[in-house]
C-alpha positions in Angstrom: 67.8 69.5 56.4 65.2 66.5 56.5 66.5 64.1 59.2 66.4 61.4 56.4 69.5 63.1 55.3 72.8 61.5 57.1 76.2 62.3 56.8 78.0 59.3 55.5 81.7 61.4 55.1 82.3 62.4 58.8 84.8 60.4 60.8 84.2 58.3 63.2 84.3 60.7 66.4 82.9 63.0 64.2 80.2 60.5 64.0 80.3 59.8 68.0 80.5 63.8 68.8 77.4 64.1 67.1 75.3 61.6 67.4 71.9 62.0 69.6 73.2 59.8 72.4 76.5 61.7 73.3 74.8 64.8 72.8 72.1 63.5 75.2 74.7 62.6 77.9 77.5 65.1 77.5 74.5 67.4 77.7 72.8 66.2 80.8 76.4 65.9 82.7 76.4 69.6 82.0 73.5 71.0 82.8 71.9 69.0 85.4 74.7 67.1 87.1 77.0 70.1 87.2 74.8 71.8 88.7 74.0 69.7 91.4 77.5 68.7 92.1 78.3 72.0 93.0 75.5 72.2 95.4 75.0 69.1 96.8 78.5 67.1 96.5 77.9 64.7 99.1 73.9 64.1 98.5 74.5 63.6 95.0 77.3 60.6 96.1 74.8 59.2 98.4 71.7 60.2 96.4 69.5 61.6 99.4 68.5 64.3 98.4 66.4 67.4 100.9 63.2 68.0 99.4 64.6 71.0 97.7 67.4 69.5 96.4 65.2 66.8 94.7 62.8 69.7 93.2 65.7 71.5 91.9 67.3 68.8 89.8 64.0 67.0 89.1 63.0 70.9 87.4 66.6 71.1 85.0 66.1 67.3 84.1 63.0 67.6 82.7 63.5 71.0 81.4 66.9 69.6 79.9 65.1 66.9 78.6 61.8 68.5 77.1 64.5 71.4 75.4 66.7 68.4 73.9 63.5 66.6 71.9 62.4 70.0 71.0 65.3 70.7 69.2 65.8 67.0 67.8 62.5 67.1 66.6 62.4 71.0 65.5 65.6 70.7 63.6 63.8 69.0 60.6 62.3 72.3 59.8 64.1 75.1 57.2 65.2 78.0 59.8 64.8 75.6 62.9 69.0 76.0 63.7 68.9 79.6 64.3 70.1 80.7 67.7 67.7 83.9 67.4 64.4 80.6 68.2 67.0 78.8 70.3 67.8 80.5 73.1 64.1 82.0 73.9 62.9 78.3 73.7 65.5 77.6 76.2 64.1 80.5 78.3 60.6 79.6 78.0 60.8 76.2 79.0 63.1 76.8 82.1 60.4 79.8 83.3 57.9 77.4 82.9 59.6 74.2 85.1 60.2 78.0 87.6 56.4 78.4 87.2 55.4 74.8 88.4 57.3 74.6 91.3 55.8 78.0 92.0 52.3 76.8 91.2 52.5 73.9 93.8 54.1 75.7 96.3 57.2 73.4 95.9 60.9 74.1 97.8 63.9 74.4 95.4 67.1 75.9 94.8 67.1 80.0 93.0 70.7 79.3 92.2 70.6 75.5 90.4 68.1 76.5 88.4 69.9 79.6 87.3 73.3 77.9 87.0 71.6 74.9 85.4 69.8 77.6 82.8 72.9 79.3 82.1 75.0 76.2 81.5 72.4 75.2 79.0 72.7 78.4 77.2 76.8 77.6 76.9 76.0 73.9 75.9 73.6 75.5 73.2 76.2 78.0 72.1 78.8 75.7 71.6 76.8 73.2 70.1 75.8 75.3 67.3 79.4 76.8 66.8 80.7 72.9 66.1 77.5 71.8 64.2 77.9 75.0 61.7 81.6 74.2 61.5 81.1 70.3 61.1 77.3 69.2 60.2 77.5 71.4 57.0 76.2 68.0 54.7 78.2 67.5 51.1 75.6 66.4 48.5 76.6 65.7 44.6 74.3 66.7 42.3 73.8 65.5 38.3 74.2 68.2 36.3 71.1 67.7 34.0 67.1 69.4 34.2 66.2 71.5 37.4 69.0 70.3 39.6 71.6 73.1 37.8 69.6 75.5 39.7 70.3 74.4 43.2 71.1 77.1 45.0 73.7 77.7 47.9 72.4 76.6 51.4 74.3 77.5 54.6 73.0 73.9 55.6 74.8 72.3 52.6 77.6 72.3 50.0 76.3 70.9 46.8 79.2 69.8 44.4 78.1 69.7 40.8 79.1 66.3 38.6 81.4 66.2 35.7 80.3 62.9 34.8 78.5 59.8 36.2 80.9 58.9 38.8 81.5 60.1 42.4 85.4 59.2 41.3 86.4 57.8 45.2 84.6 61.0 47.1 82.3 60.4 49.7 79.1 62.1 49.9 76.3 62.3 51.9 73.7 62.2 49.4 72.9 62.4 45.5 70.5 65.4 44.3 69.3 64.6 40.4 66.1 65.7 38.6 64.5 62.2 38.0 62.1 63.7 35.5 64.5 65.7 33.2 64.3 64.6 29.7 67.9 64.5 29.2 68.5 62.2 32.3 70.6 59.7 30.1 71.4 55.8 30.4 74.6 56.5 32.0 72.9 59.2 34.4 70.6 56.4 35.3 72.9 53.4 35.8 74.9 55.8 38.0 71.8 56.6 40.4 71.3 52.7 40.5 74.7 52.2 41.9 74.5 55.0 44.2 71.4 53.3 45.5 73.1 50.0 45.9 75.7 51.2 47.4 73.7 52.5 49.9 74.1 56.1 49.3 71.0 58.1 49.3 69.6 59.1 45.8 66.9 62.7 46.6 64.7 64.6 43.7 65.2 68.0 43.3 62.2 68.8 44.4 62.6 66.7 48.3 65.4 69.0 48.4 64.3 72.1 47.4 61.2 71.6 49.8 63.7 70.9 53.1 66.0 73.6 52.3 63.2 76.3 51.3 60.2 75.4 53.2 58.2 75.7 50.7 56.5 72.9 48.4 56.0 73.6 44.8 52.4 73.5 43.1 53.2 73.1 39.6 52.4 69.5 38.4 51.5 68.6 42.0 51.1 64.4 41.2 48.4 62.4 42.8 51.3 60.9 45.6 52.2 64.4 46.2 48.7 66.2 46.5 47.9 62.8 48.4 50.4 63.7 51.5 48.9 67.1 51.8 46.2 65.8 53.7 46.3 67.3 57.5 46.3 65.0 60.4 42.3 64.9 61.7 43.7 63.8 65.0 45.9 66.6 65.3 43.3 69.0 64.0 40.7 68.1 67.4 43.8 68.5 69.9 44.9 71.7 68.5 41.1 72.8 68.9 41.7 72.2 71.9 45.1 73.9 72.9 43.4 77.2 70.6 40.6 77.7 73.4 43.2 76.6 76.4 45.3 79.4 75.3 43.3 82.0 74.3 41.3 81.7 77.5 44.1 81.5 79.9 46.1 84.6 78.2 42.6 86.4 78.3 43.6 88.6 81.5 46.5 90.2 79.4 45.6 90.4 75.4 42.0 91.8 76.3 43.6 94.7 78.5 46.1 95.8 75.4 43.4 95.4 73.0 41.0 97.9 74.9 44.0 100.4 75.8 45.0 100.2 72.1 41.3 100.9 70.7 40.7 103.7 72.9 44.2 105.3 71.0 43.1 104.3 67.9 39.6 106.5 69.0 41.5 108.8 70.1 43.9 109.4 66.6 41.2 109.5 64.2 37.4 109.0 63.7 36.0 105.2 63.2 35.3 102.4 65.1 38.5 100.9 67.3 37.6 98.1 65.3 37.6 97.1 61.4 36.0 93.9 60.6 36.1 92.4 57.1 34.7 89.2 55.3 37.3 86.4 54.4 37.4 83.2 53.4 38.2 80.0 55.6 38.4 76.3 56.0 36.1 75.1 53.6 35.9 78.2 51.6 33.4 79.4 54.0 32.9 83.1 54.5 33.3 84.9 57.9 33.4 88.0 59.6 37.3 88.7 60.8 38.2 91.0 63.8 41.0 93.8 64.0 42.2 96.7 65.4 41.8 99.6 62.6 45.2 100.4 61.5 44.2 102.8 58.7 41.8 105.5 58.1 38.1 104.6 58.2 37.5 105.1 54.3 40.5 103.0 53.5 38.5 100.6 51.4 36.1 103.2 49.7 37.9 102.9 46.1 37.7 98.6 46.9 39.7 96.2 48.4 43.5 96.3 47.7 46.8 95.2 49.4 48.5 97.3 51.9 52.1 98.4 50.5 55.0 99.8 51.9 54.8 103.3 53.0 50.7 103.1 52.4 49.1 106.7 53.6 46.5 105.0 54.5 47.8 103.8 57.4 47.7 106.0 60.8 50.3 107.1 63.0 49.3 104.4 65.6 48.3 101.8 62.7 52.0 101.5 61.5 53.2 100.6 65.0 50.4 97.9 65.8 51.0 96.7 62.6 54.5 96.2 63.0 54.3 94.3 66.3 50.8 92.7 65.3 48.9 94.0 68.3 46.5 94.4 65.4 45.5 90.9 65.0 44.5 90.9 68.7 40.9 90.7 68.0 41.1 87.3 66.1 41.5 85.8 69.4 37.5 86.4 68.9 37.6 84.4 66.0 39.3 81.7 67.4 36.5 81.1 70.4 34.4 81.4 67.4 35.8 78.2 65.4 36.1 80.5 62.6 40.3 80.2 63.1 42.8 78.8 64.7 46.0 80.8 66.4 48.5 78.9 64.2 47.5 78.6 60.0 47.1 80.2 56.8 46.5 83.6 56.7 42.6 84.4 55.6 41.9 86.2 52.0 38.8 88.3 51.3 37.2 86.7 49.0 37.6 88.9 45.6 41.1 88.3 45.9 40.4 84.6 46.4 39.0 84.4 43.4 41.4 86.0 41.7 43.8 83.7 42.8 42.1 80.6 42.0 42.2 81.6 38.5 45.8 82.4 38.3 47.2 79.6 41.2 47.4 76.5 40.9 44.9 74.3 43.4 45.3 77.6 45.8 42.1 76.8 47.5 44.0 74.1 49.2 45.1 75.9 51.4 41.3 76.2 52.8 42.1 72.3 54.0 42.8 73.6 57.4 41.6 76.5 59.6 43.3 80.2 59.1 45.6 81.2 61.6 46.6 84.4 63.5 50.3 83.9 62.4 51.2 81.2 60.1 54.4 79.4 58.1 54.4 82.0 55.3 54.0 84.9 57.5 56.8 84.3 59.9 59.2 82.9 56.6 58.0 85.2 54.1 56.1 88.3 55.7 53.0 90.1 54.3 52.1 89.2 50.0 51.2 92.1 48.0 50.7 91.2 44.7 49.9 87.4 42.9 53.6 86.6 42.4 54.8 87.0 46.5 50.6 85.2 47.1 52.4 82.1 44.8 55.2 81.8 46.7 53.0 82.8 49.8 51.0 79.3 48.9 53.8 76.7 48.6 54.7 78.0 52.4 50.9 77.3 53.0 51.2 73.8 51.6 54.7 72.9 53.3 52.7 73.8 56.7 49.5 71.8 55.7 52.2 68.5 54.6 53.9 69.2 58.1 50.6 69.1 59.9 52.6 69.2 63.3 52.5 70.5 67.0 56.1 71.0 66.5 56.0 72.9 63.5 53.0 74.9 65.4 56.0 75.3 68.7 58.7 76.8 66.0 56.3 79.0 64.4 55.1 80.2 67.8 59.0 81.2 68.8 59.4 82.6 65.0 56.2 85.2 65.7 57.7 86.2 69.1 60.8 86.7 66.7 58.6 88.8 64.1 56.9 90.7 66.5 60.3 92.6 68.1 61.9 92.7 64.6 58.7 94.0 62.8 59.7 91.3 59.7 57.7 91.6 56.7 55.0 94.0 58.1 53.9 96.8 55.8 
């Protein structure tokens, strides 16, 4: 749920278990001191440390530390709580304070920074246990317009309103279609109370947007359409971190995109390539790189959506497409400038202009660069007709209003997700 959201029912050591600073603490003690303690008893009394002793616990604090603002900041974000993006963040960042001290040649400790890692992991575990038995947040909703069709969140319990009085509950928030037609007097001079007693007052449609991930574009107002603008600041750093990447990594996606094109050769007749025209930021055209999945006349009766089961689609097709190794090539567009790793997924543009006529402000979406993997893809998987591309465009618009690098780092751990689990490929 959006951090604006705070419980106001809990206790008060429910309130001290949970907030930031405890966690913080209780957290570090765990993790890094722990650790160390174990190790070092009498060092860590007189703090002087050995070289490798300092290395070692420097490496878990700051690992400890980056993990805990990851998740503080992530947790904002629809699907952010699930252990399955959790726990291979947690690994990620500890290999990577493992492959700095590495880098620099640096002494330290094999067995802190494993017992440090794995106490994390417990801390994590736990954490999430409580939070899903405590954090769940109680929100009453007015029972009139849109708001009747809240439905159940494991994030939230909504309790629906008999009438306009919270009758001595206490609740964390109040959910109520402000635009219905039958919002009433009374309805209203409820909300006003609720507001000046302090007790947050959401539309339906702030809700719906942190609890789906998705913003609706129906009757977008000018406010609304107004905070879809993407951070230009952001947009030149993440330039930036696109070539970093793409460059470094080259030694390893360039090898598996060479060995997979000489089986695609191999399979059937074509190039190990298939290259097609789509439409980008700006609505200009480009050339897009893949490895060929399906048979080389695929497209001769015209362009149309791959669906499940599709015989067009080869032996080794189904499996690249399933684990992605088929977008390998748009690393090519990305030195390009043509797209970034991180975005909207690119259209060809017949169905582009199909959906212009039929969605509402679709092009939008051509506000930022298209991505390798994207918001919609890792939430929603592959779109195969207009109705799955509309719902396939409000994900497209929640990325472009959360503009982010930590929305890129979750959809990042959500594709490594996608790619062993195969989600939504067809």
């Amino acid at each position: 749920m959006n951090k604006t959201f705070q419980r106001r029912h809990s206790k008060w050591y429910e309130q001290l278990l949970f907030s930031g600073l405890f966690q913080f603490f209780l957290g570090f003690f765990i993790v890094v001191i722990l650790p160390a303690w174990v190790r070092w008893p009498e060092e860590l009394l007189n703090l002087s440390f050995t070289e490798t002793a300092w290395c070692s616990n420097i490496t878990n604090a700051v690992a400890f530390l980056v993990f805990f603002i990851a998740v503080r900041y992530l947790r904002n974000f629809p699907g952010a709580q699930s252990l399955g993006y959790i726990f291979p963040m947690l690994a990620v960042i500890w290999l990577l304070g493992v492959a700095v001290l590495f880098f620099f040649r640096l002494e330290y400790a094999r067995q802190v920074l494993f017992v440090s890692y794995l106490t994390a992991n417990v801390w994590v575990l736990l954490s999430f246990f409580i939070r899903r038995k405590y954090r769940v947040l109680k929100l009453a909703v007015v029972p009139v317009g849109k708001a009747l069709h809240l439905t159940e969140s494991p994030r939230a319990n909504f309790w629906l309103l008999d009438k306009p009085d919270l009758q001595g509950r206490r609740y964390d928030a109040v959910i109520a279609d402000l635009h219905a037609v039958d919002l009433n007097a009374d309805w209203e001079q409820f909300l006003t109370k609720c507001v000046l007693a302090k007790i947050p007052v959401f539309h339906i449609k702030q809700v719906k947007e942190s609890l789906t991930g998705r913003v609706q574009i129906e009757h977008l107002s000018e406010n609304e359409f107004g905070a879809l603008l993407p951070s230009a600041f952001y947009e030149r750093i993440k330039r930036i971190i696109d070539l970093t990447l793409v460059l470094v990594s080259l030694p390893i996606w360039l090898p598996v995109m060479l060995f997979t094109g000489f089986l695609i050769k191999i399979e059937s007749n074509g190039p190990m390539f298939f290259t097609q025209q789509r439409v980008g930021q700006g609505n200009r055209a480009f050339i897009v790189f893949k490895l060929r999945s399906m048979t080389n006349d695929s497209e001769k009766y015209g362009a149309k959506f791959a669906c499940n089961n599709d015989m067009r689609i080869t032996r080794i097709g189904k499996f690249i497409r399933k684990t992605r190794i088929d977008e390998i090539p748009q690393f090519i567009n990305v030195i390009k400038g043509d797209m970034s790793i991180i975005g909207p997924r690119p259209e060809q543009k017949v169905f582009v202009d199909e959906f212009e006529k039929e969605i509402p402000f679709y092009s939008y979406r051509h506000v930022v660069k298209p991505g390798i993997t994207g918001w919609a893809q890792v939430t929603q998987g592959y779109a195969a007709d207009s109705d799955e591309t509309r719902i396939k465009v409000e994900h497209d618009f929640y990325y472009i209003k959360h503009f982010s690098l930590w929305l890129d780092i979750l959809i990042v751990f959500k594709t490594i997700h996608t790619i062993f689990t195969g989600f939504g490929a067809r």
